[in-house]
Backbone as CSV, one residue per row, in Angstrom:
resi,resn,N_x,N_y,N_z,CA_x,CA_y,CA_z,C_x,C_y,C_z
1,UNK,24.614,38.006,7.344,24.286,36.587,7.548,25.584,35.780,7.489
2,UNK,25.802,34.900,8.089,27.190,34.201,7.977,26.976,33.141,7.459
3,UNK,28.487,32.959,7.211,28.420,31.416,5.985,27.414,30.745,5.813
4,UNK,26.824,29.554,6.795,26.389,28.721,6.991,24.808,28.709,6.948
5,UNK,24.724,30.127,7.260,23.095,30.147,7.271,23.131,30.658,6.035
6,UNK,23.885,31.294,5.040,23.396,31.821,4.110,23.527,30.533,2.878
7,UNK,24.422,29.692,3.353,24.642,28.130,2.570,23.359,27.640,2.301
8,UNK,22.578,27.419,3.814,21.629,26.936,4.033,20.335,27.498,3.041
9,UNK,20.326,28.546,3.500,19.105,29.272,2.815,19.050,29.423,1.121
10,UNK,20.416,29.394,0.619,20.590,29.242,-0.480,19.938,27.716,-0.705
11,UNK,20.105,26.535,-0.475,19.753,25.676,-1.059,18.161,25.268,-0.398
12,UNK,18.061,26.451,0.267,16.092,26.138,0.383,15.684,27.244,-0.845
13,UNK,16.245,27.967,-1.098,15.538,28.562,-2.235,15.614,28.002,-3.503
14,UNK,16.804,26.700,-3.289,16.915,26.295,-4.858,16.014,25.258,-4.861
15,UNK,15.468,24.708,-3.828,15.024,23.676,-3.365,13.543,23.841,-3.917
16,UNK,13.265,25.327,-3.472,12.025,25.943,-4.054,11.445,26.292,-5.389
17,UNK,12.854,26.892,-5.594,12.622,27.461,-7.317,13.648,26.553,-8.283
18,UNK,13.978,25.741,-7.868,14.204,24.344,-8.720,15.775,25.244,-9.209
19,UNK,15.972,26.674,-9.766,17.077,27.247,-10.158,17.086,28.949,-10.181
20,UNK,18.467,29.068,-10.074,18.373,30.513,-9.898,19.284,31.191,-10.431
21,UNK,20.056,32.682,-11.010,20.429,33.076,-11.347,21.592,33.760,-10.195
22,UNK,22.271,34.573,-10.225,23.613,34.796,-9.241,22.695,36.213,-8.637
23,UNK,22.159,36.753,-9.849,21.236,38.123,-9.487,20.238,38.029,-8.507
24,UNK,19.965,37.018,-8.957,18.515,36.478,-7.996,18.713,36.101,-6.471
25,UNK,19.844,35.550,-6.786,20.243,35.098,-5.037,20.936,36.149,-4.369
26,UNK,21.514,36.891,-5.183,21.956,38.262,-4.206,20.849,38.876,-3.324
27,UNK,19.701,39.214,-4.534,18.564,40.025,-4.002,17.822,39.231,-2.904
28,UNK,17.984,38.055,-2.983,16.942,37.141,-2.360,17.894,36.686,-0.587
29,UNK,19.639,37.226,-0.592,20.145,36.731,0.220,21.064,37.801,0.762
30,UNK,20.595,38.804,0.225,21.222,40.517,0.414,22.366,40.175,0.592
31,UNK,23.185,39.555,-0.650,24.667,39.359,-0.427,25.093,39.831,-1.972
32,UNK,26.172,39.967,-1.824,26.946,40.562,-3.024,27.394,39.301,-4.192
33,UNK,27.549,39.888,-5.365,27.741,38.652,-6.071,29.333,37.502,-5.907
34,UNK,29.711,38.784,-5.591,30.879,37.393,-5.506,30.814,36.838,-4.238
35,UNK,29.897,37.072,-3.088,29.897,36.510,-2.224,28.734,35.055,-2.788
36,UNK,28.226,35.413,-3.249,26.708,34.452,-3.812,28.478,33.308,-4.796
37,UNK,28.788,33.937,-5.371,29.459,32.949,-6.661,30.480,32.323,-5.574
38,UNK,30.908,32.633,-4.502,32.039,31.953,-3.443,31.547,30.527,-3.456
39,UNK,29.858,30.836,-2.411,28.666,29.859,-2.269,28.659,29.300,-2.688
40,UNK,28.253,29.204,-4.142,27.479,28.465,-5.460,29.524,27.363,-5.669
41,UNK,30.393,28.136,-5.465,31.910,27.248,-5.922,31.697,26.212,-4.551
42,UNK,31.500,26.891,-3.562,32.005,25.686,-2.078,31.110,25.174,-2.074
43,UNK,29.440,24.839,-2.736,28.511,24.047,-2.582,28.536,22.616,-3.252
44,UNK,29.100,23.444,-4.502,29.092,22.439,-5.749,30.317,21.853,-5.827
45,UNK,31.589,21.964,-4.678,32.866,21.502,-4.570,32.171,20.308,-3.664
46,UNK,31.190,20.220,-3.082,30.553,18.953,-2.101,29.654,18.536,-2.622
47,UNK,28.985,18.432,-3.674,28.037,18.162,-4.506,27.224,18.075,-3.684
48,UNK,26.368,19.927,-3.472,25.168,20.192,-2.862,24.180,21.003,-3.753
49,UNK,24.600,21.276,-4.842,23.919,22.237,-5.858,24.757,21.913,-7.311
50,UNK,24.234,22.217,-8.454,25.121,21.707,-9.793,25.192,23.563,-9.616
51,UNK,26.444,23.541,-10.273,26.882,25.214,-10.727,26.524,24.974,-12.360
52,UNK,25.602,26.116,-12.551,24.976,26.922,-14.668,25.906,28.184,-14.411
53,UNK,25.469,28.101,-16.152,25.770,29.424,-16.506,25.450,30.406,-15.981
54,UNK,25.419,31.089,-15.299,25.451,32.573,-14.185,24.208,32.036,-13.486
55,UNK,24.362,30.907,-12.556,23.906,30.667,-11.117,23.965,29.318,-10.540
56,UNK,22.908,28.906,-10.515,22.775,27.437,-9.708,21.807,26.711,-9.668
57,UNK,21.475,25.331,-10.026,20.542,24.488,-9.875,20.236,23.403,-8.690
58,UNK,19.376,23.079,-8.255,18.751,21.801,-7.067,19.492,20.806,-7.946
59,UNK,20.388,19.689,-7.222,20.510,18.549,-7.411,19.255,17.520,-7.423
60,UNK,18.866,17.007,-9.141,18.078,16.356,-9.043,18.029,15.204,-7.647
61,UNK,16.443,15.046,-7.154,16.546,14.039,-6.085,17.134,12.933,-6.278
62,UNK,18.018,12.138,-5.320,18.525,10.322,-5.636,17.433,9.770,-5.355
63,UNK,17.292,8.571,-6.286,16.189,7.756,-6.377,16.530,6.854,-5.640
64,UNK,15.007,6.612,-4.482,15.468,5.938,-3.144,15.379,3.931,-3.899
65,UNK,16.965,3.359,-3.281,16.980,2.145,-3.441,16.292,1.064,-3.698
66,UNK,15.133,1.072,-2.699,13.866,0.455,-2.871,12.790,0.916,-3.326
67,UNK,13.187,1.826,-4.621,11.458,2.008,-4.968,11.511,1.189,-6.403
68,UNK,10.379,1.240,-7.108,10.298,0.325,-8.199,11.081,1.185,-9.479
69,UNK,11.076,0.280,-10.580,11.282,1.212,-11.633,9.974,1.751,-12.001
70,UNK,9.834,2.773,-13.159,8.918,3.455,-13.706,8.259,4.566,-13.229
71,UNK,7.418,5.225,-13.552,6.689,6.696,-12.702,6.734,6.528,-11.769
72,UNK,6.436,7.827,-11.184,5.658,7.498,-9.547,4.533,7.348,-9.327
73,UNK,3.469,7.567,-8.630,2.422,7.781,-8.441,1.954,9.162,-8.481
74,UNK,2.594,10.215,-8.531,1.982,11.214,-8.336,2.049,11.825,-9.635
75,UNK,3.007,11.614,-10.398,3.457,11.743,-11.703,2.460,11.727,-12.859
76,UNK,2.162,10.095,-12.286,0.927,9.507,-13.255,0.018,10.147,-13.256
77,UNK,-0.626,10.364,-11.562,-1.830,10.777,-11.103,-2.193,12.075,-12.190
78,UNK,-1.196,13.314,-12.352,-0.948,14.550,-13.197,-1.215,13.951,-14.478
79,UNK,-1.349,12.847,-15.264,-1.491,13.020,-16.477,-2.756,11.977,-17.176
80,UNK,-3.452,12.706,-17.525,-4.636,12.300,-18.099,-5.747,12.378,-17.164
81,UNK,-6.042,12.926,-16.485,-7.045,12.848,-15.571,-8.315,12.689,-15.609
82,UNK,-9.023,13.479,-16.983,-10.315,13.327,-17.254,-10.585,11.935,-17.570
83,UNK,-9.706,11.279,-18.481,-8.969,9.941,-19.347,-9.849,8.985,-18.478
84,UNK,-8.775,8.780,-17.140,-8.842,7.930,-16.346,-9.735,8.067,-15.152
85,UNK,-10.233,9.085,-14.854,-11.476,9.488,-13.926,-13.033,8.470,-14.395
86,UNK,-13.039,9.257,-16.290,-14.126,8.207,-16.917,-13.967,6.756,-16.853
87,UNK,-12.334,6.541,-17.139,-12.304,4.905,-17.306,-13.139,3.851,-15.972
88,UNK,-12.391,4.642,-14.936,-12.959,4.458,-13.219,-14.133,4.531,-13.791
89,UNK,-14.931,5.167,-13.455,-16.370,5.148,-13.463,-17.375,4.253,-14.123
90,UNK,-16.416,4.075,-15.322,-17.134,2.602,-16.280,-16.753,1.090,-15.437
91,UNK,-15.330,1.262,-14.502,-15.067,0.296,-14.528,-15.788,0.029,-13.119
92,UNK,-16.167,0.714,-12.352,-17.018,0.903,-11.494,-18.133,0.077,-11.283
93,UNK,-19.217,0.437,-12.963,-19.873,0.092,-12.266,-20.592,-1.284,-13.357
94,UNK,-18.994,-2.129,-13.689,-19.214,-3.411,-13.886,-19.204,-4.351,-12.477
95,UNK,-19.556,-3.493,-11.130,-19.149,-4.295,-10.338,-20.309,-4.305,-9.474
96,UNK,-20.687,-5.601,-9.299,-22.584,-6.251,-8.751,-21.836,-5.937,-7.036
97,UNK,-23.134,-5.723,-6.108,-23.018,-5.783,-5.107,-22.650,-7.833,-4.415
98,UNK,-22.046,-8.157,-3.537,-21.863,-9.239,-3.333,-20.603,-10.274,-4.104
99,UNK,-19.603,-8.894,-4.495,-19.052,-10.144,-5.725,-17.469,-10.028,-4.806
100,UNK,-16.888,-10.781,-5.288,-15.367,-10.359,-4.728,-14.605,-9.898,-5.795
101,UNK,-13.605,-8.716,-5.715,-12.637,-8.430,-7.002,-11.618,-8.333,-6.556
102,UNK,-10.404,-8.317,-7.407,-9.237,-7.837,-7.143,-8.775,-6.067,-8.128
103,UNK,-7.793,-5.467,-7.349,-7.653,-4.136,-8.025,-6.175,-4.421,-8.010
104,UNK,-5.479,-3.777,-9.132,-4.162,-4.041,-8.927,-3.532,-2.289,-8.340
105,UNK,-2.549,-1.945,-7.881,-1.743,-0.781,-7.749,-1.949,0.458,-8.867
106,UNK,-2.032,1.389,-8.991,-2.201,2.386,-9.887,-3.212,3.637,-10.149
107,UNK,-2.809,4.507,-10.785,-3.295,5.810,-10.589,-4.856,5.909,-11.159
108,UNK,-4.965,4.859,-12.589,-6.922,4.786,-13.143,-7.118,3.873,-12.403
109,UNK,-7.035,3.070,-11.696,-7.477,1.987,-10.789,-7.632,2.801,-9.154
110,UNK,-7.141,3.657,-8.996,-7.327,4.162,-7.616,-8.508,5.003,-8.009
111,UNK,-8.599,5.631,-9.046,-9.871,6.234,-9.011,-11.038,5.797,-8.935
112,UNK,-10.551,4.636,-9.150,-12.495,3.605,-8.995,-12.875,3.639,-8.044
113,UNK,-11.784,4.322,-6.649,-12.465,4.170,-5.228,-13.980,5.122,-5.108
114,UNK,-13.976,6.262,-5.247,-14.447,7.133,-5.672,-16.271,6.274,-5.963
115,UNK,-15.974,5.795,-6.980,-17.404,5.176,-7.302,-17.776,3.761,-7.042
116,UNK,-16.845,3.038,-6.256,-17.195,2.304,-4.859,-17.564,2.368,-3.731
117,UNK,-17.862,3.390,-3.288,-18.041,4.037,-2.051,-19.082,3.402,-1.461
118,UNK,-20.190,3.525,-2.640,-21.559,2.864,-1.928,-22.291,1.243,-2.340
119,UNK,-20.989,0.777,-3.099,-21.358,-0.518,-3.294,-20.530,-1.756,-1.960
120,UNK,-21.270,-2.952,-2.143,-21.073,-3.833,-1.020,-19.808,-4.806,-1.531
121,UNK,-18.853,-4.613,-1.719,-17.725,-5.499,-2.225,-16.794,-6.319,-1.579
122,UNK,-16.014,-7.508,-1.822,-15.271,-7.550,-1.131,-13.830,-7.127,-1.820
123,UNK,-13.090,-6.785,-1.771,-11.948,-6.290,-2.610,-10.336,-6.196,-1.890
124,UNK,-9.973,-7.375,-3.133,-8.520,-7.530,-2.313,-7.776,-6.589,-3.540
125,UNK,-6.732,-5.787,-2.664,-6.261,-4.736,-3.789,-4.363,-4.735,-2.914
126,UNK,-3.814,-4.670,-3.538,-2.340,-4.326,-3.188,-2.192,-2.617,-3.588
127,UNK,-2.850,-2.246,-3.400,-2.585,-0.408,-3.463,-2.856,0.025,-2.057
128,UNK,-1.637,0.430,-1.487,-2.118,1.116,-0.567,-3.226,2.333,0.115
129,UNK,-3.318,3.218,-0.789,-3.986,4.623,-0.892,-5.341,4.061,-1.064
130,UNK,-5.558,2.988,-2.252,-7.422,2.488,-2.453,-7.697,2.151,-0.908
131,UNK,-6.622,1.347,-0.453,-7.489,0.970,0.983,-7.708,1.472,2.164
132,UNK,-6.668,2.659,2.058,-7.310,3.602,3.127,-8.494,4.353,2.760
133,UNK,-8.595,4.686,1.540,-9.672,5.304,0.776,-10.932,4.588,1.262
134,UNK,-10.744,3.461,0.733,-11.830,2.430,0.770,-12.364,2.103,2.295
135,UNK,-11.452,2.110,3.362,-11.776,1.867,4.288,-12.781,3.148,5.130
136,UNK,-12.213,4.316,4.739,-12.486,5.429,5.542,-14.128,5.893,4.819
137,UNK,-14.310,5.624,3.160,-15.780,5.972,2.735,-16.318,5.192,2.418
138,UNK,-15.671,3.958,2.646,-17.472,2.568,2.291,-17.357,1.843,3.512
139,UNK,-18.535,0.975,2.858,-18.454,-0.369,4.003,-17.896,-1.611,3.129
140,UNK,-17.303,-1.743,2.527,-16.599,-2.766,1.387,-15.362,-3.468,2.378
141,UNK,-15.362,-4.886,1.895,-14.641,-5.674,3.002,-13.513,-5.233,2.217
142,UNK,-12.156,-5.189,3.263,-11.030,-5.146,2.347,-9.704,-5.607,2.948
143,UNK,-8.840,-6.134,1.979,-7.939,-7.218,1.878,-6.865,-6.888,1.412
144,UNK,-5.830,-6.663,2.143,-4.581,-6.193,1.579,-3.679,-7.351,0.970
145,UNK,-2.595,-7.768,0.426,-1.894,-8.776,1.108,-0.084,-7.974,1.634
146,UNK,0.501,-9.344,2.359,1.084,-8.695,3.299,2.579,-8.258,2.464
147,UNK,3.476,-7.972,2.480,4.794,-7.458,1.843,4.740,-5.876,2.224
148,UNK,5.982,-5.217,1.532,6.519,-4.020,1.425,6.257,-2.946,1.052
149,UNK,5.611,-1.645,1.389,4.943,-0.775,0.583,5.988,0.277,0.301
150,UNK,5.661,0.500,-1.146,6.094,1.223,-2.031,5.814,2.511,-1.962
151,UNK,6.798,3.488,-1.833,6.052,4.901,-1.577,5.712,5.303,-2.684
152,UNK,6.770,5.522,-3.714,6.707,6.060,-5.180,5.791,5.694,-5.638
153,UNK,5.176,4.191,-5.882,3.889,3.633,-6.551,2.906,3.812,-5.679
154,UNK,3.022,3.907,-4.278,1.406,3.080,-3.327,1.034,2.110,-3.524
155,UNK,2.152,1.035,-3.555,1.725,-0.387,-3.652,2.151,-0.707,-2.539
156,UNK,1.795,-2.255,-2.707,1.916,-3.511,-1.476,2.406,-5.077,-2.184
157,UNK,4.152,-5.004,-1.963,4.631,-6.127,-3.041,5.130,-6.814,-2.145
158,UNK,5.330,-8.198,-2.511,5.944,-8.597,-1.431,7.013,-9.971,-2.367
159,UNK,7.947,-10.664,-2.192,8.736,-11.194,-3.464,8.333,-12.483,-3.146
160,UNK,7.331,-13.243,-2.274,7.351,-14.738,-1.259,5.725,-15.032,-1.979
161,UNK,5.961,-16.059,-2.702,5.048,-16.914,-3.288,3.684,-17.051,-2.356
162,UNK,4.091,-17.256,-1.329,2.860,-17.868,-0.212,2.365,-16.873,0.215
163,UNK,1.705,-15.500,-0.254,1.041,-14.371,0.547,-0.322,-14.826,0.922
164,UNK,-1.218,-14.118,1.046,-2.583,-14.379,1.326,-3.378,-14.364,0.230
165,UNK,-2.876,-13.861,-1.250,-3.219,-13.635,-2.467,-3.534,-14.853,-2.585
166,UNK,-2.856,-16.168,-2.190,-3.545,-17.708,-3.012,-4.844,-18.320,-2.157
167,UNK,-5.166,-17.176,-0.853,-6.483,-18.443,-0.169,-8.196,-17.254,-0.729
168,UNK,-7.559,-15.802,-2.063,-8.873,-15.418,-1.945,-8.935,-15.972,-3.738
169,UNK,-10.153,-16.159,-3.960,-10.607,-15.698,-5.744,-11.628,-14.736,-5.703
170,UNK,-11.431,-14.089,-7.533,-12.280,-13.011,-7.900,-12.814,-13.265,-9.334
171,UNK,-14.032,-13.238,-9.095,-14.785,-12.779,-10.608,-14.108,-12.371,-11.794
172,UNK,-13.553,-11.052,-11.293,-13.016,-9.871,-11.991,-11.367,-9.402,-10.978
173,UNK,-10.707,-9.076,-12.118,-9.444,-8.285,-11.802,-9.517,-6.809,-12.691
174,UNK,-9.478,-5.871,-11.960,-8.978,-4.893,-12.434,-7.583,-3.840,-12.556
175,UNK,-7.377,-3.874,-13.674,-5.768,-4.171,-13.900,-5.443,-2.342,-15.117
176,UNK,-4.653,-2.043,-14.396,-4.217,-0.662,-15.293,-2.477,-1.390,-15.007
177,UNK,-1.471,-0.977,-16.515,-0.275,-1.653,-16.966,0.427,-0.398,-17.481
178,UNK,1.338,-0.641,-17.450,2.528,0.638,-17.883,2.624,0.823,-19.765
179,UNK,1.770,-0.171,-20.369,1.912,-0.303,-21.659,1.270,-1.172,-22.560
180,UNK,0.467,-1.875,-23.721,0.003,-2.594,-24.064,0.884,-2.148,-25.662
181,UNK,0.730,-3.939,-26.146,1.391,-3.832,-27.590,0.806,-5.620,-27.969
182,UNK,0.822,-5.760,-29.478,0.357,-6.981,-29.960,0.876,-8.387,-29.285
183,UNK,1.974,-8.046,-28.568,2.732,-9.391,-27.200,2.213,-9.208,-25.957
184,UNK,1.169,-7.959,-25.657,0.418,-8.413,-24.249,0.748,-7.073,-23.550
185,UNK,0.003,-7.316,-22.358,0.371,-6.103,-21.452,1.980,-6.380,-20.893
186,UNK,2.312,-4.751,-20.580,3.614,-4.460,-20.441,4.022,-3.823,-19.091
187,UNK,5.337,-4.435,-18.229,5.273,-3.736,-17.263,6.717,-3.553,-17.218
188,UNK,7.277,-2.556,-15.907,8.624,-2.293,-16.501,9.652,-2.460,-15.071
189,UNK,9.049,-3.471,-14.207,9.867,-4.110,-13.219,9.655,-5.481,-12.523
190,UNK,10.265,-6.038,-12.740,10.073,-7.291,-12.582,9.514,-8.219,-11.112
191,UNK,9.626,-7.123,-10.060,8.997,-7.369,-9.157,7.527,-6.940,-9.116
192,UNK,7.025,-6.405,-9.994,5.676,-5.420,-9.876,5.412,-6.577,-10.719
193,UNK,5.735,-7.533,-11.866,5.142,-8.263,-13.050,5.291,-9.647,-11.910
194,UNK,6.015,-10.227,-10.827,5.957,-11.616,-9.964,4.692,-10.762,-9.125
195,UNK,4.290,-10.189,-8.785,2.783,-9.793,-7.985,1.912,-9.933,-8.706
196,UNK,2.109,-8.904,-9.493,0.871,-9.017,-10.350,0.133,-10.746,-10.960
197,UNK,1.072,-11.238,-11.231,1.472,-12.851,-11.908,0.193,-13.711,-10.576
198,UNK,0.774,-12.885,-9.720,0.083,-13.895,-8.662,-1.422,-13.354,-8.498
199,UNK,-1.827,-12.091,-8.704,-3.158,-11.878,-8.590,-3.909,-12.434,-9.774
200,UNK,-3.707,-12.301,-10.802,-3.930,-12.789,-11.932,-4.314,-13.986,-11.877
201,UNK,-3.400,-15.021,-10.985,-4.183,-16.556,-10.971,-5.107,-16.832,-10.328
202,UNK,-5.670,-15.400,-9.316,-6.752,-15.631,-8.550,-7.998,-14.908,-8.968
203,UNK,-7.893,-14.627,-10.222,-9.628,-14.432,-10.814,-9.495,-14.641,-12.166
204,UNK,-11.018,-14.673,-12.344,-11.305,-14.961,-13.775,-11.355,-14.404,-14.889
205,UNK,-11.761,-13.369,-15.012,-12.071,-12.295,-15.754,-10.845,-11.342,-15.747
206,UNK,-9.885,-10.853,-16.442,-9.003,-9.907,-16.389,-9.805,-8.228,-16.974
207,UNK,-9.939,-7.511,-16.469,-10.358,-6.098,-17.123,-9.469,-4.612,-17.154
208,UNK,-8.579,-4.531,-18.152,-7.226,-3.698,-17.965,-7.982,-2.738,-18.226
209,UNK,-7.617,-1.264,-17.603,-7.629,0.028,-17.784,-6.675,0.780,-18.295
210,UNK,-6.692,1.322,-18.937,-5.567,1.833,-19.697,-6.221,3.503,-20.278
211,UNK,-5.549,4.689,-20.003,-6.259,5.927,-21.242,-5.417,5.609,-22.514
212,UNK,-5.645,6.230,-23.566,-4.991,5.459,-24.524,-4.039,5.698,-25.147
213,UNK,-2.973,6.977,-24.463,-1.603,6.987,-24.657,-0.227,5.685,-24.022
214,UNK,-1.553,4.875,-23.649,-0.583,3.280,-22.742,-0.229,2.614,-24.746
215,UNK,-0.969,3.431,-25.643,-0.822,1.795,-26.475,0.836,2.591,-27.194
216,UNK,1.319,3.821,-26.978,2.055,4.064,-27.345,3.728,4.029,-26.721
217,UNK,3.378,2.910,-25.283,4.554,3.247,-24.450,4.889,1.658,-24.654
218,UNK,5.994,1.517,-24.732,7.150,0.157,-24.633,7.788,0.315,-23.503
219,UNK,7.932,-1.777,-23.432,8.776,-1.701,-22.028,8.942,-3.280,-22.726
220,UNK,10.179,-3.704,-21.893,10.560,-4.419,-21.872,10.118,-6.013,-21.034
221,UNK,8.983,-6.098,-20.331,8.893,-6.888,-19.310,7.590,-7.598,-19.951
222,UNK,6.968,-8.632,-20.464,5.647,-8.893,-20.098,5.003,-10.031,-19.754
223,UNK,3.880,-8.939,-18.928,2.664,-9.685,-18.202,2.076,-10.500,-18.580
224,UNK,1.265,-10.497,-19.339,0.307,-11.867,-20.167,0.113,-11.509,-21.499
225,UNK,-0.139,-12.424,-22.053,-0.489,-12.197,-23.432,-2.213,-11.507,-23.752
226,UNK,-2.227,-10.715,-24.858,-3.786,-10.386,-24.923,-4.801,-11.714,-24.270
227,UNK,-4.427,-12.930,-25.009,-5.540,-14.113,-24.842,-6.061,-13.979,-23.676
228,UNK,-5.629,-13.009,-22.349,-5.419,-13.389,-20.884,-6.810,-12.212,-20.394
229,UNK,-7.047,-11.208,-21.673,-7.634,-9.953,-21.442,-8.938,-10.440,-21.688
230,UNK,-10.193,-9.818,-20.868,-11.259,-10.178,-20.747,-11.866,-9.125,-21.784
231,UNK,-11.767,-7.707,-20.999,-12.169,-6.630,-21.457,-11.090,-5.220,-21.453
232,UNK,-11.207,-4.530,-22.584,-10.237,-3.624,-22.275,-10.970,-2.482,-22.034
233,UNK,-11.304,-1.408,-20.990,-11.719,0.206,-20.723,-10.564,1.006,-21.142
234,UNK,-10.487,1.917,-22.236,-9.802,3.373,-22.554,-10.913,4.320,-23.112
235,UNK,-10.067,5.051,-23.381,-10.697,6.764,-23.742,-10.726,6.407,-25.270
236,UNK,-11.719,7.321,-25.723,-12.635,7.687,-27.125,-11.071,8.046,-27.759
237,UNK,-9.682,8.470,-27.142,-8.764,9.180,-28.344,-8.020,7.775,-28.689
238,UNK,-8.418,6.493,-28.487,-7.680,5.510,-28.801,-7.623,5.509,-30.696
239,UNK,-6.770,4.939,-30.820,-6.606,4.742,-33.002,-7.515,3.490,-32.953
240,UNK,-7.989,3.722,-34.000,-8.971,1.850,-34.559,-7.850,0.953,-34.620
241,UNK,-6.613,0.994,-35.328,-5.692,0.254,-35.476,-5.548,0.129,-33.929
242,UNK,-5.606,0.209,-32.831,-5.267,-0.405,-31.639,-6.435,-0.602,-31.247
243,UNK,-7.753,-0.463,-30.958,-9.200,-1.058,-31.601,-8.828,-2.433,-31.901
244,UNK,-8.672,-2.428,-33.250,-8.768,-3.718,-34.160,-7.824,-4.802,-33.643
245,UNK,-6.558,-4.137,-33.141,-5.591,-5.199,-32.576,-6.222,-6.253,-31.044
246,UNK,-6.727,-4.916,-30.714,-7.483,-5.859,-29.511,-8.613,-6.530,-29.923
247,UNK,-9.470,-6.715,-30.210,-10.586,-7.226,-31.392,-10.286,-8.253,-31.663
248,UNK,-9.233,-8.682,-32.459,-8.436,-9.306,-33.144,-7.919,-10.616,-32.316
249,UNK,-8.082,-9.694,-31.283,-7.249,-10.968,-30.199,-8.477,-11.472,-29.278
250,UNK,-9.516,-11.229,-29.362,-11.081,-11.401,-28.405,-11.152,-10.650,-27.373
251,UNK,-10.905,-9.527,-27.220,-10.982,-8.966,-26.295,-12.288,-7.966,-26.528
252,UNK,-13.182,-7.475,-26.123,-13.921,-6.303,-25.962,-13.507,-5.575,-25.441
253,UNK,-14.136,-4.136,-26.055,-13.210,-2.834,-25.758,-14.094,-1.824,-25.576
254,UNK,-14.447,-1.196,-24.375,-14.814,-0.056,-24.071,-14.163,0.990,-24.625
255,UNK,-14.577,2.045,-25.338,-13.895,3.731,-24.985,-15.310,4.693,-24.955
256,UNK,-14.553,4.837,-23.609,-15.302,6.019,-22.839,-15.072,7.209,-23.219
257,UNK,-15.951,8.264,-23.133,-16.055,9.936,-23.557,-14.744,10.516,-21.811
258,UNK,-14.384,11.273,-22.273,-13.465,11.859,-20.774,-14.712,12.328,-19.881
259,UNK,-14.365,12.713,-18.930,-15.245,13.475,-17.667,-15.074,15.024,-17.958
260,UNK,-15.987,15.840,-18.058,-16.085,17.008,-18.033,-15.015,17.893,-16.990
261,UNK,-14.880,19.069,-17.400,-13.839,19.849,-16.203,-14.591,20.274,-14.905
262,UNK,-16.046,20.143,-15.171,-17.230,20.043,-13.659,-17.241,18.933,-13.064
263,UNK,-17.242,17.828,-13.899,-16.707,16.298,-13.051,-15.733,16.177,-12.603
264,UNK,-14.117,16.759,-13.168,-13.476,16.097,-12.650,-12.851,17.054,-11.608
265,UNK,-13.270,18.614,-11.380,-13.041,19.495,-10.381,-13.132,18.837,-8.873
266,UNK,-13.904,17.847,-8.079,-14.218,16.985,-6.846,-12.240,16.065,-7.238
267,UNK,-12.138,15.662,-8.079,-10.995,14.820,-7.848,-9.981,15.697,-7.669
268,UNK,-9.857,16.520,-8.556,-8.352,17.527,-8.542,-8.490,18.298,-6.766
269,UNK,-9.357,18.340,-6.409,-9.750,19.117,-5.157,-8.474,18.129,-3.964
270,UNK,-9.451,16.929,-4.329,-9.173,15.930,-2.930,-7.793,15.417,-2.663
């Protein structure tokens, strides 16, 4: 194999197996080791691979310019699933046929699509993914507003005061946050907290979703103060001491039982 293709193929296998050993890539590139260790020196002399201790690692990905701070979406999606499958489902089906809501961006808030399917809503949501969702399995009117979509999150932000967000109102907002603490919900970019800011003034009722490892995450940015929270939905593993804090502040608080591994087998599928 000559140079270039074997360059190549080397960094689809690292690409694959995230890292590899000098042994491993011989066998895997029927080349000899010091031909593999030549590789692994002229790759990492162009910063195309980091050189380890007897082999080579994938250069973590660069984080593209325009995406937000904090998780991604798919990240999130991987953690807590039963958590936030139940939360959806409660938060579901606080919602009357005929009403208008807003949904904000996020991974327990996208799951509510799921158990909207067959209700009559109108629903303005800045998540991209709910509204293709939404569009393709209900008949639910739906309302994007206009700005920049976010790949990493599956949002729809836009930085211009005047979107279409100020000519709708909603009953209800349903709102999942990167964090909650006794100063309010927490978010951890400042363009995701000027959107949000603006959906927020267009309904009445705020209803955050959260599973209840959110009451243990800090950030620096915040959204509103508790006073702003209508109702809070988390999971049964929440502490009373974060219970009582919300309580404390008038909020009502759902915690839901998780979804079984037979319930939530249809989501992990799709």
């Amino acid at each position: 194999m000559i140079n270039h293709k074997r360059r190549k193929r080397m960094l689809g296998l690292l690409t694959e197996h995230s890292n590899a050993s000098v042994e491993q890539l011989c066998q895997w590139l029927n080349a000899s080791a010091a031909t593999v260790r030549r590789d692994i020196s002229w790759l990492a002399e162009r910063n195309m691979l980091n050189r380890i201790r007897g082999g080579a690692e994938r250069l973590a990905p660069k984080r593209n310019a325009f995406a937000l701070s904090g998780e991604t979406f798919q990240n999130s999606l991987d953690r807590f699933p039963a958590e936030k499958r139940a939360i959806a489902r409660h938060a579901a089906s606080m919602c009357e046929d005929g009403e208008t809501i807003i949904i904000n961006g996020g991974t327990t808030t996208f799951m509510m699509a799921e158990f909207l399917a067959h209700k009559q809503l109108k629903i303005l949501t800045n998540s991209f993914l709910m509204a293709e969702r939404l569009l393709t399995t209900s008949e639910n009117q739906i309302i994007v507003p206009g700005g920049q979509v976010y790949r990493e999150q599956n949002v729809i932000l836009s930085p211009f005061d005047n979107d279409i967000t100020q000519h709708h109102y909603a009953g209800k907002m349903f709102m999942g946050v990167y964090g909650l603490s006794m100063l309010g919900l927490m978010e951890v970019d400042p363009l995701l907290i000027q959107a949000e800011k603006r959906l927020l003034s267009q309904a009445e009722q705020l209803i955050v979703m959260v599973d209840s490892s959110k009451f243990s995450r800090k950030a620096g940015l915040i959204l509103c103060g508790l006073n702003r929270v209508s109702c809070l939905i988390t999971d049964t593993g929440v502490s009373d001491a974060a219970v009582q804090m919300m309580e404390q502040a008038g909020v009502k608080v759902a915690a839901v039982e998780p979804e079984s591994e037979s319930e939530l087998e249809p989501v992990l599928e799709d």
